[in-house]
N, C-alpha and C positions, 0 to 999 in steps of 0.2 A: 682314898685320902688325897692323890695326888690332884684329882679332877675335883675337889671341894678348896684345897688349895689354890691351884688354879682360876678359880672363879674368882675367891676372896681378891687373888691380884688383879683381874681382870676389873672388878666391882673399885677397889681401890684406884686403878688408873684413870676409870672411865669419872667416879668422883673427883680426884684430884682436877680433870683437866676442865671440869664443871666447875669448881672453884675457881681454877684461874681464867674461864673464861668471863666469870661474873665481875671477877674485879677488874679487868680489862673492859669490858662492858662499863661497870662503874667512873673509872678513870677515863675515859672517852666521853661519859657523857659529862663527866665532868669540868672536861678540857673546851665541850663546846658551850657549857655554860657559860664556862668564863670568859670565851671567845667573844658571844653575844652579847656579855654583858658591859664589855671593853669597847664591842662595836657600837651597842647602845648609845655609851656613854662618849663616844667620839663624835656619833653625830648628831645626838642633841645639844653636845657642846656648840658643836658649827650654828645649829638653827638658832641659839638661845646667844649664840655673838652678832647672828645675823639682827635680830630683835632689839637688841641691845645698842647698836650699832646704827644702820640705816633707815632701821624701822621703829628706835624709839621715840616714845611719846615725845621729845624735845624736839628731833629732829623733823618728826611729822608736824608739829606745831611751831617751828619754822619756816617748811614751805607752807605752812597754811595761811600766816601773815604773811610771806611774801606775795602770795597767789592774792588777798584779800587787798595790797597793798594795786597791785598791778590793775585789779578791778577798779579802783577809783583812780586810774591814770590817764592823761591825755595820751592819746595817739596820733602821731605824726608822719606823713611823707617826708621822708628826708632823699632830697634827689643829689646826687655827685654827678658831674661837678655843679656848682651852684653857678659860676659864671664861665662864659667863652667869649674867645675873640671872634665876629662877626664885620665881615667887611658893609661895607654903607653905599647905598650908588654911586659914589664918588670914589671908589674901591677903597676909603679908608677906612682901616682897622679902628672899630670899637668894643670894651668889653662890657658884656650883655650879660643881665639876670635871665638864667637861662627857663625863670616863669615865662618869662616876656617871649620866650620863643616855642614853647610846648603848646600844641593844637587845644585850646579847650574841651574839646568834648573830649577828646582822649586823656585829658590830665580827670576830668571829672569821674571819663568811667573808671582811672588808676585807684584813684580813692575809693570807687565803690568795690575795687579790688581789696583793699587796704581795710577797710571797715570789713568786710566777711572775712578776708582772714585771721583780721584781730577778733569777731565773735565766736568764729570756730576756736580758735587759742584760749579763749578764756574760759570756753564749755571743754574743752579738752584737760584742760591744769585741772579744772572742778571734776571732771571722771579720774581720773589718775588720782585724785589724791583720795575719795571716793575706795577705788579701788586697791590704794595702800592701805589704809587705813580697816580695812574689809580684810586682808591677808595677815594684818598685824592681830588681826583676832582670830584666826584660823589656826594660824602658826603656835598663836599661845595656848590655843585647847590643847593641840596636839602635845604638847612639853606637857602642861600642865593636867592633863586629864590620860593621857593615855601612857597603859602600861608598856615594857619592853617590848613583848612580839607583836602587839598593836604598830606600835609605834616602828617597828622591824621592816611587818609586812608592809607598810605605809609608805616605806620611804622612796621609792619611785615616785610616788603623787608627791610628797613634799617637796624633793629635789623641781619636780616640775613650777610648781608652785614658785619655790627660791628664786627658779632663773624667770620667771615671767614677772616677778614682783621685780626683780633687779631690773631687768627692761624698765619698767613703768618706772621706775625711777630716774633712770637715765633719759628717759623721754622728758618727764616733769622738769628734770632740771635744764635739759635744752629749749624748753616751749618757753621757760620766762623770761629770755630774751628775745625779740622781738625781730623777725628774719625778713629777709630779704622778699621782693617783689620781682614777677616774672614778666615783661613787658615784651606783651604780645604784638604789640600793634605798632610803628612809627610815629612817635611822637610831635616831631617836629619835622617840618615838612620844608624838602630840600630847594623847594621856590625862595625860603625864607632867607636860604644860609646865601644866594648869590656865590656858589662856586667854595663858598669855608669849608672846608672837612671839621665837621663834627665829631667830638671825640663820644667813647662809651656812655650814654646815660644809664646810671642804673639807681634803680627804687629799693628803700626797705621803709621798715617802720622803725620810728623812734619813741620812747615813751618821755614825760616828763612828769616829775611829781605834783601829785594835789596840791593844793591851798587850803589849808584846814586852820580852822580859828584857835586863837589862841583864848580857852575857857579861863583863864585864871587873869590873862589881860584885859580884857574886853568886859567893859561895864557900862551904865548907861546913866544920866542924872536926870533932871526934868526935865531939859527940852534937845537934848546932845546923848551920844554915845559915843562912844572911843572904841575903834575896833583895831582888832589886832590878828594877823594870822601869820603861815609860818607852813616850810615844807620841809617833808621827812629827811631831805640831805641838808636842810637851810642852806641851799644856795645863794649864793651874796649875789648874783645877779639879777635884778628886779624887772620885770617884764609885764606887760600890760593886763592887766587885769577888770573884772567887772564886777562890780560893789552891787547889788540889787535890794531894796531897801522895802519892805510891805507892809501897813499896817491890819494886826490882825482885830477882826469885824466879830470875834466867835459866832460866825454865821448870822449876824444880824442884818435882814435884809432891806432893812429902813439906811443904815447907814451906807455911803459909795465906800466903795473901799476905795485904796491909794496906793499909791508902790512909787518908786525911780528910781533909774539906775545911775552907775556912774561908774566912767573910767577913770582906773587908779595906776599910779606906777609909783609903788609903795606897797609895803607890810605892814602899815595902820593908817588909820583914818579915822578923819569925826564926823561925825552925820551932824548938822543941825536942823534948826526947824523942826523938832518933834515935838507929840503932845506929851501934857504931864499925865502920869497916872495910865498911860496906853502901854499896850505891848507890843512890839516890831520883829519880824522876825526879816534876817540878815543872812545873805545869802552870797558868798565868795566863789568865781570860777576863773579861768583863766579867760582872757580876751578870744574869738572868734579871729581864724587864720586861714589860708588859702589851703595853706594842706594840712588843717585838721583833719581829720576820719574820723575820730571817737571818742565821745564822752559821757560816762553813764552818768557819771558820780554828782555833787556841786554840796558843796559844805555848808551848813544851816545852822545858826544861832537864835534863839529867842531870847530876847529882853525887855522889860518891863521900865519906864521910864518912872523917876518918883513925882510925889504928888504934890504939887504947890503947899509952902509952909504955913499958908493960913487956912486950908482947906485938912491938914493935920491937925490946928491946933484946935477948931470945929470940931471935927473927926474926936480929938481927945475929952472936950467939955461935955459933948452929947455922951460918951460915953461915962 
């Protein structure tokens, strides 16, 4: 009796401590469920403000006009200082464009400097946004498509992902301004200065906004057009420009074709001398400068000039 006893307590303790081992077990896994699912929800929060944030469709879609804006830009040498005092053989002090005193060849190969760094800048804005743009869909599978431990086990790659996309953006937004030039060579040559100490010259690039017509001003009558254009800052500064003027042939090779240009310093103008009933197309770009380096872009209108009033009123009878 005592040894059947005995068991029953023995059976009793070894079940009780089975019991509270299971809900300890229980409560454990319980505690890391909820762990993971607070951790979950912490750092999808971070990715989905990251998305939200730097990598939304608005903000993507404003470096893209601004990068698309930069593409159709002039690019410029801008050299400091622009003038020095320069003694003369007579040792009197003059002050001098300091064009007038930079070696030719050397100012021409700065420019071919200035032109490759602005083609690399502008194929590099186009890869980075490329590559933003490529992240801002990765990032959203990941929220959007993947469950908890997916998304758990994952998070070393994302976090990598976060900080390499945040790089690319802080690069983007330092590339669209336009940087300095590294001047390897002596520019001006100390025969020239007669004893002057030349101060620092140094190079960057400058950009300056297109010329782009104005579609809602610009019309054309029978034998004239009236053009009109206009830049993204509308700068009230008005600076040389070239009007190019072509009459379109639709490939007709009976007829010569025609064109001319013309230098403008204005934001509209009238073309006369056209034909009635022809169509011209008009072509706006900035004037040709010493240190230009780059220009892809040139802004294009087609207009159609109207048709003599008695060649209508024909035109209306036959019909």
């Amino acid at each position: 009796f005592l040894t059947q006893q005995l068991s029953f307590g023995i059976m009793a303790m070894i079940l009780n401590e089975f019991e509270t081992s299971s809900e300890s077990t229980a409560h454990s896994e319980e505690q890391q469920d909820s762990a993971s699912w607070e951790r979950y929800l912490e750092r999808r929060s971070l990715v989905l403000q990251f998305l939200r944030s730097s990598l939304s469709r608005h903000h993507l879609q404003h470096h893209q006009n601004k990068v698309e804006l930069l593409k159709k830009c002039h690019f410029y040498l801008e050299i400091e200082p622009k003038h020095v005092n320069v003694r003369d053989q007579n040792h009197v002090m003059h002050r001098t464009d300091i064009l007038q005193l930079i070696d030719p060849c050397q100012f021409q190969r700065m420019k071919t400097v200035g032109k490759n760094q602005t083609e690399i800048q502008l194929s590099l804005l186009t890869g980075l946004l490329e590559q933003l743009e490529r992240g801002q869909e990765e990032l959203s599978c990941y929220v959007e498509t993947s469950d908890m431990m997916t998304f758990l086990s994952q998070w070393d790659l994302i976090m990598q992902r976060l900080s390499k996309l945040s790089e690319f953006m802080e690069t983007l937004v330092s590339l669209q301004v336009p940087g300095k030039l590294y001047v390897k060579h002596r520019l001006v040559s100390h025969a020239d200065l007669r004893g002057t100490r030349l101060p620092n010259i140094r190079l960057s690039l400058c950009t300056k906004m297109p010329l782009i017509f104005d579609r809602k001003e610009s019309f054309a009558d029978k034998n004239w057009a009236k053009l009109k254009w206009f830049t993204e800052n509308q700068e009230s500064h008005l600076e040389q420009c070239e009007l190019q003027v072509k009459l379109l042939t639709n490939g007709n090779q009976t007829e010569p074709g025609y064109g001319r240009s013309q230098v403008v310093t204005s934001n509209t103008y009238v073309v006369q001398d056209l034909q009635p009933g022809r169509s011209y197309e008009f072509t706006i770009r900035r004037s040709d400068t010493r240190t230009l380096v780059f220009e892809k872009w040139r802004d294009s209108i087609t207009l159609k000039t109207k048709t003599n009033a008695v060649e209508d009123a024909d035109s209306s009878a036959c019909a």
